[in-house]
N, C-alpha and C positions, 0 to 999 in steps of 0.2 A: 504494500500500500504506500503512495507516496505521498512526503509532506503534502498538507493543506496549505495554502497560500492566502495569506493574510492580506485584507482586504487593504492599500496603502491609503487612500483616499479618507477611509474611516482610521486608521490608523496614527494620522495628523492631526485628527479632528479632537478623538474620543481614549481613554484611558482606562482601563478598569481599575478599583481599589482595591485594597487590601481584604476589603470584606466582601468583593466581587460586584459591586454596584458599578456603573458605568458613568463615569465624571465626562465633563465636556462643556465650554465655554459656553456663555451664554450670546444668543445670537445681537449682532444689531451696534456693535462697538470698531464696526472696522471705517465709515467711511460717513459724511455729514455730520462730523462730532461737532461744526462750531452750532448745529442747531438743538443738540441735545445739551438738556441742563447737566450743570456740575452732580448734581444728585442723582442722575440718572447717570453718567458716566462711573459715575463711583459703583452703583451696582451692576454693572455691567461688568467690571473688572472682575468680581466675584464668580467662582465654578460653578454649575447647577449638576444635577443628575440627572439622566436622561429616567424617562419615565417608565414604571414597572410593565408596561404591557408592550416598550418595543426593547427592552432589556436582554431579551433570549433573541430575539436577531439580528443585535447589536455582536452581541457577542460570537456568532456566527461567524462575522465577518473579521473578529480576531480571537481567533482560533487559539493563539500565544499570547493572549492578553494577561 
């Protein structure tokens, strides 16, 4: 059987942790920052967790996570 091939694309995006949940930035921080407020950049900076029902095909797609 040959290695499974880790999906790259999800791979830059998404990380799993320690306890197997799947971390991944929050969207919406890359580009028109001068029209977002300071408050709302600041939690933008902050990780989110991707959500428990697309969790198992997250992880699908890192196989070696």
């Amino acid at each position: 059987m040959p290695k499974m091939k880790t999906n790259r694309a999800a791979k830059k995006r998404m990380r799993v942790t320690g306890s197997g949940r799947v971390r991944r930035p929050k969207q919406g921080g890359n580009h028109c920052l001068s029209n977002k407020s300071r408050k709302r950049l600041r939690r933008l900076r902050a990780n989110d967790m991707v959500d428990s029902a697309m969790e198992k095909r997250i992880k699908l797609l890192l196989p070696y996570g």
